[in-house]
C-alpha positions as CSV (number, residue, x, y, z in Angstrom):
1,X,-40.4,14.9,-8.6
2,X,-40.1,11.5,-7.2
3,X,-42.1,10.5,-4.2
4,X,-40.0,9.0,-1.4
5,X,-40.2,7.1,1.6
6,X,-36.9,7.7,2.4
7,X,-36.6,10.1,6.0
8,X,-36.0,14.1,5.7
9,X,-32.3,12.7,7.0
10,X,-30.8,13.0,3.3
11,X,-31.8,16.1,2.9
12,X,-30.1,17.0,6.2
13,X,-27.2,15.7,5.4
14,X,-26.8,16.8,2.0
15,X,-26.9,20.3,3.4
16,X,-24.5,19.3,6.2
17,X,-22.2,18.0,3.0
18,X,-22.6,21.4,1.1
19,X,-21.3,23.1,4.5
20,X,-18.6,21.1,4.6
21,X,-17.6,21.7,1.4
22,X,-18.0,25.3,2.2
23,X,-15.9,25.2,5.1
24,X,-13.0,23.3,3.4
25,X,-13.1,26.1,0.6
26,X,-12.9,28.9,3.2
27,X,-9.8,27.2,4.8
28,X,-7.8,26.1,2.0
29,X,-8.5,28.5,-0.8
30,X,-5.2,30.3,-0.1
31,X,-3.1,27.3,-0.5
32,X,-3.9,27.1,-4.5
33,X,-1.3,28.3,-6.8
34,X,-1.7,30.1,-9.9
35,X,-2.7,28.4,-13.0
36,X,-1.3,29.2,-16.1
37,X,-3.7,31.4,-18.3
38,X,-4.7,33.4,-14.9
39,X,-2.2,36.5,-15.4
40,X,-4.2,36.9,-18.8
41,X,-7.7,36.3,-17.3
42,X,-6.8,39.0,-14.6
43,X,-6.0,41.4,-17.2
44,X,-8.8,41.0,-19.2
45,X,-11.1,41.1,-15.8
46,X,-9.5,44.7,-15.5
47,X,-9.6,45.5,-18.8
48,X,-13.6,44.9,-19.1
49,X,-14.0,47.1,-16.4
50,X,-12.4,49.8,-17.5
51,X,-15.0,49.4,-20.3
52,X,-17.6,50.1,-18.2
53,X,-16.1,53.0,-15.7
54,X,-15.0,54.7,-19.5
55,X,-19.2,55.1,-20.0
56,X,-18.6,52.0,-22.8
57,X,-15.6,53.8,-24.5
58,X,-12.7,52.4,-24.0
59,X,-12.5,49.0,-26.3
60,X,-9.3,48.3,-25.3
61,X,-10.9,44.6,-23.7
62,X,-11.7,44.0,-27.3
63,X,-8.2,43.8,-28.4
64,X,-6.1,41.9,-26.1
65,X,-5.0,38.7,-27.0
66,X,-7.9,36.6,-28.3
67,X,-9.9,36.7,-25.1
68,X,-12.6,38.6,-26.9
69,X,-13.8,35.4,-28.5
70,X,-14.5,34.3,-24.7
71,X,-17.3,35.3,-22.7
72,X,-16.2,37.6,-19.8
73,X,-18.4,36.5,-17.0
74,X,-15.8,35.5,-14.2
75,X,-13.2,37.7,-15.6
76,X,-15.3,40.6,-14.8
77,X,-17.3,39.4,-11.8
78,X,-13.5,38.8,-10.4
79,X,-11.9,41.9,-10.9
80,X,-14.8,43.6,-9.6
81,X,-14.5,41.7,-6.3
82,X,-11.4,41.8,-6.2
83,X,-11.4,45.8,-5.5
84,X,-13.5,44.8,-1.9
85,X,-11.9,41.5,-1.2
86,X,-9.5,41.3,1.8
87,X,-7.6,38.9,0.1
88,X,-5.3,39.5,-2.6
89,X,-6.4,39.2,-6.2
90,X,-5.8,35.2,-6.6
91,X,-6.9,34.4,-3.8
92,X,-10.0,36.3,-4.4
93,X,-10.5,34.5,-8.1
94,X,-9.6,31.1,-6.0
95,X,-12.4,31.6,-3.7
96,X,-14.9,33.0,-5.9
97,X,-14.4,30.2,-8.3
98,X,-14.4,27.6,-6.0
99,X,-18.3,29.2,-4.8
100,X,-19.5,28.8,-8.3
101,X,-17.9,24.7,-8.0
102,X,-20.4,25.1,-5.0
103,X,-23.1,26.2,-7.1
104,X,-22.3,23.2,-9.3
105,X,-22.9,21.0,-6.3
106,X,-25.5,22.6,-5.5
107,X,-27.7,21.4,-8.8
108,X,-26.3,18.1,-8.9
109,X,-27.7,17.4,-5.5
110,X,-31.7,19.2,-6.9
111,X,-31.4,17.5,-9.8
112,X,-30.9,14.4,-8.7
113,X,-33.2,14.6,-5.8
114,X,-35.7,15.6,-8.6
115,X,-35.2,12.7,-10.5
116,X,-34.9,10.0,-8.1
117,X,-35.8,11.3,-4.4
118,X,-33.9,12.2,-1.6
119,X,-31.0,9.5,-1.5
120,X,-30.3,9.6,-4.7
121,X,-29.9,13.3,-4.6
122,X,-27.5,12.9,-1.7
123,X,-25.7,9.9,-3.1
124,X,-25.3,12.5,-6.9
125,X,-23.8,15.4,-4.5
126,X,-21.5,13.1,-2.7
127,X,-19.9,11.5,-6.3
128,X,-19.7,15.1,-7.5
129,X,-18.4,16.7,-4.2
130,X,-15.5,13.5,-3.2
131,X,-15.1,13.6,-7.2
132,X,-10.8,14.7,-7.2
133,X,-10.6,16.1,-10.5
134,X,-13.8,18.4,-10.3
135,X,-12.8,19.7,-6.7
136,X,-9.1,20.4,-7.5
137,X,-10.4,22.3,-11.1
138,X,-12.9,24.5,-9.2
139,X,-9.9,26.7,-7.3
140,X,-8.0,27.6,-10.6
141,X,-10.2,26.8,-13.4
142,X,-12.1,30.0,-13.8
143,X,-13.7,28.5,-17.6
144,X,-14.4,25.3,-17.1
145,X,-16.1,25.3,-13.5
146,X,-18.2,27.8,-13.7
147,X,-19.2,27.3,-16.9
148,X,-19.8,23.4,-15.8
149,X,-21.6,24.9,-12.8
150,X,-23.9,27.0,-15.5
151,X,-24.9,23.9,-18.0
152,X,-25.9,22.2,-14.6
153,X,-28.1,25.0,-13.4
154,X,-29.4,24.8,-17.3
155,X,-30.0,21.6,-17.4
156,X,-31.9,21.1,-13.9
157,X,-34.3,23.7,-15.3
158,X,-34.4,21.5,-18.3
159,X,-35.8,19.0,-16.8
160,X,-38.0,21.0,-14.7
161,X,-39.6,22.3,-17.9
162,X,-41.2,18.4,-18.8
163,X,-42.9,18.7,-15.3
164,X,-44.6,21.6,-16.6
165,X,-45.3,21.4,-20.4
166,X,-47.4,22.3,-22.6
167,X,-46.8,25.4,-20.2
168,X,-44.0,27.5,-18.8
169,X,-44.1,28.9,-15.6
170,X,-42.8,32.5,-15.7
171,X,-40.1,31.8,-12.7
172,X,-39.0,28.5,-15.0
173,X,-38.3,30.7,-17.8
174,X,-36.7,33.7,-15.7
175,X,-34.5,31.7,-14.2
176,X,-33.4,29.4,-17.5
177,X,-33.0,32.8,-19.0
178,X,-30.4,34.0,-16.3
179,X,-28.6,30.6,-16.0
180,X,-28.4,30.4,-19.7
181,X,-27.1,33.8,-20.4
182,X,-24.5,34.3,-17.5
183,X,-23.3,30.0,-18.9
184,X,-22.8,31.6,-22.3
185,X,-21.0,34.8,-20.7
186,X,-18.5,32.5,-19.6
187,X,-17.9,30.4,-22.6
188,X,-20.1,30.3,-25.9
189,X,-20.3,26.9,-25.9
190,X,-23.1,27.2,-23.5
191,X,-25.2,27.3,-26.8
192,X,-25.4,23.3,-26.0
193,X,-28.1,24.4,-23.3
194,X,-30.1,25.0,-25.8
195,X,-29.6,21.8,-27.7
196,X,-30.2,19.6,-24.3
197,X,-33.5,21.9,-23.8
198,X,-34.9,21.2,-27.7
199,X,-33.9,17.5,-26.8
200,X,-36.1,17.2,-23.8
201,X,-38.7,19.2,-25.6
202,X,-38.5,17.2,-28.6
203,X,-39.1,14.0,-26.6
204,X,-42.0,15.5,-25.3
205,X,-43.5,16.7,-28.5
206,X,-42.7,12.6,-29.8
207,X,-44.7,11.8,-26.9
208,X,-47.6,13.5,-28.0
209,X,-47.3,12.2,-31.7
210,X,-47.0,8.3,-30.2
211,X,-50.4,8.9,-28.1
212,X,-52.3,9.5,-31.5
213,X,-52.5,13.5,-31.2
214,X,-52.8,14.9,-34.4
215,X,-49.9,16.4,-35.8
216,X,-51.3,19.6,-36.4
217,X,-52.1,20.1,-32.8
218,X,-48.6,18.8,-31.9
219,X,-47.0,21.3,-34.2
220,X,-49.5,24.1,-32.6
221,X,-48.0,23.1,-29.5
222,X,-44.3,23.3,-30.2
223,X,-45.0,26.9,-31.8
224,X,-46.3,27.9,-28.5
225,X,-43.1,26.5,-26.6
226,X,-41.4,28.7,-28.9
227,X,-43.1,31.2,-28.4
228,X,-43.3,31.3,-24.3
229,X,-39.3,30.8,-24.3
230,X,-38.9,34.1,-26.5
231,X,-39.0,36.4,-22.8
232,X,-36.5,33.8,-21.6
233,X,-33.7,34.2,-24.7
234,X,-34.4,38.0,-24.0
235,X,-33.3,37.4,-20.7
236,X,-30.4,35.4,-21.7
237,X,-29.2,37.7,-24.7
238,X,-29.5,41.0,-22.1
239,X,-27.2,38.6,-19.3
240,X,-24.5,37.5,-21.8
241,X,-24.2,40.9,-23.4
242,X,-23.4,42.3,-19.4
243,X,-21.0,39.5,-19.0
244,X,-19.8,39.7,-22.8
245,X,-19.8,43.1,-23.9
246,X,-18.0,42.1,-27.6
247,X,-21.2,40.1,-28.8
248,X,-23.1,43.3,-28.1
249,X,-20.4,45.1,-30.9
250,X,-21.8,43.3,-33.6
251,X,-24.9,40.5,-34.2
252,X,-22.2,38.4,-35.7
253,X,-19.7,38.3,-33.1
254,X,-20.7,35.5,-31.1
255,X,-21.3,33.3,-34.4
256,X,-17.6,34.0,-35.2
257,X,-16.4,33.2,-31.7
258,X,-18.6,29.8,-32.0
259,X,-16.9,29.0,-35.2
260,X,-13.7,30.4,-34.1
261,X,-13.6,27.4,-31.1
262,X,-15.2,24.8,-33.4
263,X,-11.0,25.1,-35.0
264,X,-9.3,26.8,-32.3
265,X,-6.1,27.9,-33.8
266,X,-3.8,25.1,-31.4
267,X,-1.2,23.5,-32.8
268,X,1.0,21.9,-30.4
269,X,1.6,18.9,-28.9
270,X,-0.2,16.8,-26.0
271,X,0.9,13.8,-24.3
272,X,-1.4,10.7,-24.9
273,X,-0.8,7.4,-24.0
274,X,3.1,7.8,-23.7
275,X,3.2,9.6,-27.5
276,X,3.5,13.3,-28.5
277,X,0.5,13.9,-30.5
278,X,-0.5,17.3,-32.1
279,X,-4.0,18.4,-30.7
280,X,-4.9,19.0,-34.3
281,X,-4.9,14.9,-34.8
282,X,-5.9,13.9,-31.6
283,X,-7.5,10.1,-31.6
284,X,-11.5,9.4,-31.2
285,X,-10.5,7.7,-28.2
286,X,-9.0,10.7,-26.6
287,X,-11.5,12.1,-24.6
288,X,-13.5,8.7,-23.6
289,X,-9.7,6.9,-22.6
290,X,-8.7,10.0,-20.2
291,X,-12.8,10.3,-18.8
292,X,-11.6,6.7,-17.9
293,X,-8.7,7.1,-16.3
294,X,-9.6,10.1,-13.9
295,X,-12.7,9.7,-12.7
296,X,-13.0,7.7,-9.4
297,X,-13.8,4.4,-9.7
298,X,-17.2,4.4,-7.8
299,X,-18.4,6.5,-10.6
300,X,-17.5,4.4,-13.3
301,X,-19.2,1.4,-11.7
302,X,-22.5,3.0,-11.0
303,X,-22.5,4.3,-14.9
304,X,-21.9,0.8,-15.9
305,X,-24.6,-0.5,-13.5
306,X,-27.0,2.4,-14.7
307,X,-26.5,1.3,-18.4
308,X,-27.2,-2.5,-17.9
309,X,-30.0,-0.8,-16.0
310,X,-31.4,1.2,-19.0
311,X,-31.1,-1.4,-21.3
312,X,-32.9,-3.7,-19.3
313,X,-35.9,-1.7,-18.1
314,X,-36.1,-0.4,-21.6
315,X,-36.2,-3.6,-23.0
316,X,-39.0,-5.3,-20.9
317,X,-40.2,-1.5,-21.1
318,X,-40.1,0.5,-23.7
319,X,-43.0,3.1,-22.9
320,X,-40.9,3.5,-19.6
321,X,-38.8,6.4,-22.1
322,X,-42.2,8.5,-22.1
323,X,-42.7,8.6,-18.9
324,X,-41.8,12.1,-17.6
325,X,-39.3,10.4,-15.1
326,X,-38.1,8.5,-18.4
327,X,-37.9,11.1,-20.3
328,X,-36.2,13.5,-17.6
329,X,-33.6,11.0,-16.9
330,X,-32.6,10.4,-20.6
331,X,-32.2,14.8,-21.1
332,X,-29.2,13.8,-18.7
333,X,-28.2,11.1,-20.5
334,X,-28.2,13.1,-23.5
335,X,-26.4,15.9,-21.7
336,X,-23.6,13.3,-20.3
337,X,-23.0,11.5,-23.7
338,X,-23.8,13.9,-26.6
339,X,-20.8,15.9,-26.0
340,X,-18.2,12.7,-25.7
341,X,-20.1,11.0,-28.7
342,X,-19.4,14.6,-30.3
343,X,-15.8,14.3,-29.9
344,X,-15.2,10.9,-30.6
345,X,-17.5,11.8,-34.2
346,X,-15.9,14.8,-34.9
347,X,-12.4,15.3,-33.5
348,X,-11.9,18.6,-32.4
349,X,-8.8,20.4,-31.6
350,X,-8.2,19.3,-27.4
351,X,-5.3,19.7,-25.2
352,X,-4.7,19.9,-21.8
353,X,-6.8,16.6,-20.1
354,X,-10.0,16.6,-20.6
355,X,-10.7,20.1,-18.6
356,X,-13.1,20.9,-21.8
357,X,-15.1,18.5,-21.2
358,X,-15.5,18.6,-17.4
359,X,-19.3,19.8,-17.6
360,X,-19.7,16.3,-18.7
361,X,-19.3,15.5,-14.4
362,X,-22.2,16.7,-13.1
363,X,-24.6,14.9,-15.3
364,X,-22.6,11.6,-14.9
365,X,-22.8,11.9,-11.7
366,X,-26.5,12.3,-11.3
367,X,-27.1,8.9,-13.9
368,X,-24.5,6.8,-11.6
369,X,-26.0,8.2,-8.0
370,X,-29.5,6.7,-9.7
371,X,-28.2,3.5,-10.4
372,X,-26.5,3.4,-7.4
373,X,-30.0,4.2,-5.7
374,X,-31.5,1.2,-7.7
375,X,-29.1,-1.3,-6.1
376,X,-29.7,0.0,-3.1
377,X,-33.4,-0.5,-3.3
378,X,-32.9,-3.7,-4.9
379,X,-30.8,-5.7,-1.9
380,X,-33.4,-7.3,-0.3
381,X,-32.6,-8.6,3.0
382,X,-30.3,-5.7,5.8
383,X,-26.8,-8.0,5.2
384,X,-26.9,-7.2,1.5
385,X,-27.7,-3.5,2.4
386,X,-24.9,-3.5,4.9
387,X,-22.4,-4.9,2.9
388,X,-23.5,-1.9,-0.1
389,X,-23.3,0.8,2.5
390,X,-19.8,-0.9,3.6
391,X,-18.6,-0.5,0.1
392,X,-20.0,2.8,-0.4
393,X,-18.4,4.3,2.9
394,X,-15.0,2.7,1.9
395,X,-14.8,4.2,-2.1
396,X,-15.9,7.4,-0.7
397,X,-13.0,7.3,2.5
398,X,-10.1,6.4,-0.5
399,X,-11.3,9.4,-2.8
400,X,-11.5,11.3,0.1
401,X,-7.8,10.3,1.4
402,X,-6.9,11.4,-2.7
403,X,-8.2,14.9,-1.6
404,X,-6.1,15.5,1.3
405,X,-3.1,13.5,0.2
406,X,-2.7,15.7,-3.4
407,X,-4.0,19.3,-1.8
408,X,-3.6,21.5,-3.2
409,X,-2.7,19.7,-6.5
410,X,-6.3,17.2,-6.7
411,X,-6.8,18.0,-9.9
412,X,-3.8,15.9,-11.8
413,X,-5.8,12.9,-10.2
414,X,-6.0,9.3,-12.1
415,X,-7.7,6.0,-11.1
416,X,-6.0,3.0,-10.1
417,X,-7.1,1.9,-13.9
418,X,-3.9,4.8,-14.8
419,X,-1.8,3.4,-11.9
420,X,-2.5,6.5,-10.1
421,X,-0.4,9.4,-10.6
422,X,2.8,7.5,-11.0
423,X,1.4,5.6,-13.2
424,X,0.2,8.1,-15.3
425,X,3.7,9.8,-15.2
426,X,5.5,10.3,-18.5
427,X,1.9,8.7,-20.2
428,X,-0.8,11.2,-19.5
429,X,-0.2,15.0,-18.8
430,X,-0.4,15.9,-15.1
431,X,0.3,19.5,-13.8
432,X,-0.3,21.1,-17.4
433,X,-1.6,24.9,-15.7
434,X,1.8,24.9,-13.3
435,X,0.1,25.1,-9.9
436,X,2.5,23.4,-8.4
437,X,5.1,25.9,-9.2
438,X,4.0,27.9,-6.0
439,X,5.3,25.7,-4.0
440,X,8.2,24.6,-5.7
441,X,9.1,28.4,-5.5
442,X,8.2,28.8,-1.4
443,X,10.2,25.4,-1.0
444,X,13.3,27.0,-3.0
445,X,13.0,30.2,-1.4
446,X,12.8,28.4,2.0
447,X,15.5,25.7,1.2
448,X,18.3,28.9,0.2
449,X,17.7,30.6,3.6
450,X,18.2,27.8,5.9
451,X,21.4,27.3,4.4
452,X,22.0,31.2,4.9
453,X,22.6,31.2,0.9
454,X,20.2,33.9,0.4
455,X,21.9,37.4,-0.7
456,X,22.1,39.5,1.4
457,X,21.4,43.7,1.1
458,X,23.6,44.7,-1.7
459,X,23.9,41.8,-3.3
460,X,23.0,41.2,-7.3
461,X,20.0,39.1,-7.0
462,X,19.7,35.2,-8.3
463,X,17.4,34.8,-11.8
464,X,15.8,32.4,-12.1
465,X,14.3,30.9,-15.4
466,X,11.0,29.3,-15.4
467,X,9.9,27.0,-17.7
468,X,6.1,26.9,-17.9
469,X,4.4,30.4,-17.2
470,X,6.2,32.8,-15.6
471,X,3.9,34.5,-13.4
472,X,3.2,31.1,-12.0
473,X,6.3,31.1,-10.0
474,X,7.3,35.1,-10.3
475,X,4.3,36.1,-8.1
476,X,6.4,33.9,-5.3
477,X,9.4,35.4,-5.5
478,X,10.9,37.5,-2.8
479,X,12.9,40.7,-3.7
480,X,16.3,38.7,-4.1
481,X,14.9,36.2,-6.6
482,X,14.3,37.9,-10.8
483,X,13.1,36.4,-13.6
484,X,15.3,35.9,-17.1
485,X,14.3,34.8,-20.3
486,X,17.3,33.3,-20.5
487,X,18.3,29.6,-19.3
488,X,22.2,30.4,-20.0
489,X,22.2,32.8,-17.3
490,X,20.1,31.9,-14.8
491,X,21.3,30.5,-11.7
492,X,18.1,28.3,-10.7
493,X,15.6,27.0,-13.2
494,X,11.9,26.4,-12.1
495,X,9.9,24.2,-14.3
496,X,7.0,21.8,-14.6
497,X,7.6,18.0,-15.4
498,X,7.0,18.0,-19.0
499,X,7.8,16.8,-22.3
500,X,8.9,20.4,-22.7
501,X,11.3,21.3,-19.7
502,X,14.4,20.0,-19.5
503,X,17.4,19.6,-17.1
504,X,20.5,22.1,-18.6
505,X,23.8,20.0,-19.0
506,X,25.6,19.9,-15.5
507,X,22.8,21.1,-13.8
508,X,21.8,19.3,-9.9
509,X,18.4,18.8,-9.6
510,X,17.6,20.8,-5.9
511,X,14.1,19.4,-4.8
512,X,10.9,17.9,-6.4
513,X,7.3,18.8,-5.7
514,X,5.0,15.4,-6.2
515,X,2.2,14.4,-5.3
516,X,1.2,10.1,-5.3
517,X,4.3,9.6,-6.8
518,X,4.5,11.6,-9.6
519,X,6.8,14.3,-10.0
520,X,5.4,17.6,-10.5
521,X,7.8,20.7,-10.8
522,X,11.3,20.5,-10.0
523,X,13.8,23.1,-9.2
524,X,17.4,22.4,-10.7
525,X,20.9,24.7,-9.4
526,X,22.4,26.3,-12.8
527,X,25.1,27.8,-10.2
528,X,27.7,24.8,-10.6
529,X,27.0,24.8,-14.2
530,X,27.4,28.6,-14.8
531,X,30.6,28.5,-13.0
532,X,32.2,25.9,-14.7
533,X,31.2,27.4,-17.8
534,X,32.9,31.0,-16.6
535,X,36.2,29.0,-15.7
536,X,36.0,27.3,-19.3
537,X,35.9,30.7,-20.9
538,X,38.4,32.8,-18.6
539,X,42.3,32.2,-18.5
540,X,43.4,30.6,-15.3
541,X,44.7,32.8,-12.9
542,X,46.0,32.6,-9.2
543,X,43.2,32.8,-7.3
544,X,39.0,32.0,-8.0
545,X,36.8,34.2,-9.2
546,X,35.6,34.9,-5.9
547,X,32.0,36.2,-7.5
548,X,31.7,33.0,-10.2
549,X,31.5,30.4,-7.8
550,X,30.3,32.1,-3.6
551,X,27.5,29.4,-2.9
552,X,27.9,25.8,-2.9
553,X,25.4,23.8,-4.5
554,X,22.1,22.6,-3.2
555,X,20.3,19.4,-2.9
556,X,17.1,19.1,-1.0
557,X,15.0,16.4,-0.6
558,X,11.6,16.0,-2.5
């Protein structure tokens, strides 16, 4: 690690940010809604532990859905909490998620610290922990954070590893073996882990070759890598097997869930750019344009400052890439940009944002918190110091006004490159998991008993179609409020605002959830609309249908 002048006070405070963090998850976890693939994940949680109270017999897990092909590490670590947890079983998966996001912060901060001291570690936990997009995903993204959180913890002990090469310390390779397997029992594309490890590996190995070691002892070397990391992939297989019970079913199954992703059977449309565009055909510019647009601005500017950097130390010094800071540092560069280069190469199937690629954050993070470290060694005199602390105070004050101002919604966050949120309306998808129908629901539910318009005790209930996932809204619903599957005979539709949902002729739009001036979810009154279409049908008589047209219609403001 580093040596650093710089007083114990980072490291204080990067604890005191981690506690704050921790405090602002305890007090707002409830406020999440549910996102839309959660009613699935729940069931699978339940369904994997029924696997395991049936003595390994029941395989019913195995056949739900396609959820086999994913690793069941939260799923299961959720339901199980979720029988002790005094919450209810959301809330539960909200919290416990957001404590792996934690985790993620957690090895930012080390890693960081490890490759360029004390501030820079702080200055890498702040970017991550102020960063909108990764806070808001680590309450209701139960893949993508924790499996983000896992290629961090990877790739720290990555990194570790150069410091002690040509050998492995035991507790190195215990603990790569544990982060590694439970990464992989959340998602199989953890394999990367391994492809970030080789690379650092690999460096050092070129290392040798460039410093006139024969190859023969080079090559005796790398066989005895191998052969020390064999306890650790024991380690790992035994972990993802726990979390994964399907790879243990056949030696296969894991290779078929890798190749299974590598063309995930998707083929709808995503917004991009203002245009409907089927995932299957997605541009190369895809992922980089959207890691653009929604990651705060401080970030971008200290990864454009860090590659200006890199280019220039490497050209005045080019050994500077063997050093084992040099070679460290570009194993995160290589974790940040392989993956984006990846997609941008290959075009996989994507949808949804770029919550795929949101392990990508962490190790950006790190490479902009050192550049931003190396300005701040490099101004020279206390005004220019002053003035960088100034401008680091402010961009972390506006991303963390973007926190409170879009709770609990942060993570349909863009730039000021988008336009922000209203800017990104209509262009760029925003609420695509339908968290914000929660609170379009409460709002409704709310809005119909002030007016007294609620049924009362006896009374047929109102139903309510919802366009976006059902149980996203449902869950909210008091007794007087159903379901139907059918728009023509509903009285109130709930709905996200997408491409997809769509205001029924002579419907009134009721109220609007938004958040920086976007529109999120909206809640429209079908009553007016399903009473003029009664009248239309029925021959006129003397007096109303009382029971056609008993409420008046709605219109609350956003």
């Amino acid at each position: 690690m580093k040596e650093s002048s710089t007083p114990r006070w980072c490291d204080a405070l990067a604890w005191l940010v981690l506690a704050g963090v921790l405090l602002a998850v305890l007090l707002t976890f409830r406020d999440y809604g549910v996102a839309w693939d959660e009613q699935g994940e729940t069931i699978d949680g339940a369904l994997l532990l029924k696997y395991y109270a049936s003595g390994l017999r029941d395989h019913s897990a195995f056949e739900f859905v396609n959820f086999r092909y994913y690793g069941g590490g939260f799923e299961l670590s959720a339901a199980a909490l979720a029988r002790i947890s005094p919450f209810g079983e959301y809330e539960t998966r909200h919290l416990w998620s957001a404590l792996l996001g934690l985790c993620g912060l957690a090895a930012t901060w080390r890693l960081g610290r490890r490759l360029g001291g004390e501030r820079a570690g702080l200055m890498a936990l702040v970017l991550l922990a102020l960063n909108v997009s990764w806070y808001g995903h680590s309450f209701i993204n139960a893949r993508d954070v924790p499996f983000g959180a896992g290629m961090m913890c990877c790739l720290l002990l990555s990194v570790r590893m150069l410091e002690e090469l040509p050998v492995i310390r035991w507790r190195t390779r215990a603990l790569f073996g544990l982060a590694f397997g439970l990464t992989v029992g959340v998602r199989i594309g953890g394999v990367l882990a391994l492809v970030f490890l080789a690379f650092a590996i690999g460096l050092w190995l070129s290392d040798r070759l460039r410093t006139g070691t024969a190859g023969r002892a080079v090559a005796m070397d790398a066989a005895r890598i191998a052969v020390a990391l064999l306890p650790a992939f024991a380690i790992a297989y035994l972990v993802m097997i726990v979390c994964w019970p399907w790879a243990a079913q056949s030696p296969l199954n894991p290779l078929a869930a890798l190749t299974m992703f590598s063309r995930f059977p998707f083929d709808g449309q995503v917004l991009f750019q203002g245009r409907l565009i089927p995932a299957t055909s997605l541009p190369s510019s895809y992922l980089p344009v959207l890691l653009l647009l929604t990651q705060p601005e401080i970030l971008l500017i200290g990864l454009v400052g860090g590659a200006l950097l890199a280019a220039l130390t490497l050209s005045e010094r080019p050994r500077a890439l063997f050093t084992v800071q040099g070679m460290q540092i570009a194993t995160v560069a290589f974790a940040a940009l392989f993956p984006i280069v990846y997609f941008v190469a290959r075009r996989p199937v994507a949808y949804n944002g770029m919550r795929h690629f949101l392990f990508v954050v962490p190790p950006l993070s790190v490479l902009a918190a050192l550049a931003l470290d190396r300005a701040w060694q490099g101004a020279s005199t206390p005004l220019l110091r002053g003035a960088f602390a100034f401008g680091l105070v402010l961009a972390g004050a506006a991303q963390l006004r973007s926190l409170v101002q879009l709770h609990p919604e942060q993570y349909v966050y863009f730039n000021a490159l988008a336009g922000g949120e209203r800017g990104a309306q209509g262009r760029y998808e925003l609420d695509y998991w339908g968290t914000s129908l929660a609170e379009a629901t409460r709002r409704m539910t709310r809005t119909l008993q002030q007016a007294g318009q609620a049924p009362r005790s006896g009374q047929a209930p109102y139903k309510v179609y919802v366009c976006g996932n059902v149980w996203s809204a449902a869950l909210f619903f008091p007794s007087w409020l159903t379901p139907t599957e059918r728009s023509d005979e509903a009285d109130f539709l709930v709905g996200i605002q997408s491409f997809y949902c769509k205001d029924p002729p002579g419907s009134r739009r009721m109220l609007e959830i938004a958040r920086g001036g976007a529109t999120l979810s909206f809640v429209d009154d079908l009553r007016g609309r399903r009473s003029a279409v009664a009248q239309r049908s029925q021959p006129k008589r003397d007096e109303p249908n009382a029971t056609s047209s008993n409420h008046s219609v709605l219109v609350a403001s956003p």
